[in-house]
N, C-alpha and C positions, 0 to 999 in steps of 0.2 A: 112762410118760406115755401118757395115751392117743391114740390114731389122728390125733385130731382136732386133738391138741397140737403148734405145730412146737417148742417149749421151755417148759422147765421148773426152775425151782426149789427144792429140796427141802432141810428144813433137818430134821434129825435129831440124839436127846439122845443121845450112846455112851453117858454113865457120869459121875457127880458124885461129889466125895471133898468131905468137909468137916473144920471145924474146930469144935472147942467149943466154946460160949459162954465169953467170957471171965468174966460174970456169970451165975450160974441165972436162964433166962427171959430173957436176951439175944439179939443177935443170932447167927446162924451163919453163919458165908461156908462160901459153896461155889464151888468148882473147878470147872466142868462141860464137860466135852470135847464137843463141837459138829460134826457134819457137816456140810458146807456142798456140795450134788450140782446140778450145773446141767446138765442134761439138754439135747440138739438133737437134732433129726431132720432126713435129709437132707432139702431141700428147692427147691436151688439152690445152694445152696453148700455147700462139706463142712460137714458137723456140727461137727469138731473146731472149727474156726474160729469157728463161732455159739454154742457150749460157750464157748469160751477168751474171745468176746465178754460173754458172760453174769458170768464170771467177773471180769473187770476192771470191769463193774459193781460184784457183788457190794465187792470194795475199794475203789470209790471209794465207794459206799454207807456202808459202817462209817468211812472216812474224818471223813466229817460228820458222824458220828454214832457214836464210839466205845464210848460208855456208853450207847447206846440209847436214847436222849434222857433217862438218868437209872435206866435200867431194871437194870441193871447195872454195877457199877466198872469193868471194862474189859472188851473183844470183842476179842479179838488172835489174830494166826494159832498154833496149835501152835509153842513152838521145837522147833527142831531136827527137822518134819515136813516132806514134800515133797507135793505136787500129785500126784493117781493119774490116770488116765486109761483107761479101757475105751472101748474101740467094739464095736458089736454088730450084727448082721443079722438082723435078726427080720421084722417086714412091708416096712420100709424099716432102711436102715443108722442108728445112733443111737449119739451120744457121749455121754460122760457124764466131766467132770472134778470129784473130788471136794479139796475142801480142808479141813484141820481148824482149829477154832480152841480157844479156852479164854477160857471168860466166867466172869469172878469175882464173883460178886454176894450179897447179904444176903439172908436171911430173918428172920421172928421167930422160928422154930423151927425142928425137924429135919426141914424140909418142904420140897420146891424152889418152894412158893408162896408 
């Protein structure tokens, strides 16, 4: 994040696996593994804390809005994943907790659009 950033965001595609149309020229679900990096920098308070803040957003967020207001069948955490965490020291000290999800959603084709 940059300097000017005290937090950050970041949502990242790993990797999508699909399935075949059941009809030619149907639709295709795709699997799509999901980064979820919520970045802090020290600023008052540890990082870790404004990270792990950022985070319990993030959950209450998709809470309300599991299908992305439609955008997708389901936004759910990874099973059987766990929460990473790094800190780092670089200009100021910066956390960073990443969590995975898996968003199952439709196309008209072999396309994730």
């Amino acid at each position: 994040i940059g300097v000017d950033q005290a937090s950050a965001i970041v949502v990242r595609v790993e990797r999508s696996t699909s399935t075949l149309a059941q009809v030619i020229g149907g639709p295709t679900t795709w699997a799509t593994l999901v980064n979820v990096e919520c970045y802090a920098r020290a600023t008052g308070s540890e990082p870790e804390a404004v990270a792990d803040a950022l985070l319990v957003d993030v959950f209450d967020r998709l809470a309300l809005a599991p299908t992305l207001s439609g955008a997708a069948m389901s936004f759910e955490p990874l099973p059987g994943d766990t929460l990473s965490w790094e800190v780092d020291e670089l200009d100021s000290k910066i956390a960073c907790i990443t969590a995975k999800f898996l968003v199952m959603h439709q196309t008209k084709g072999r396309t994730l659009t």
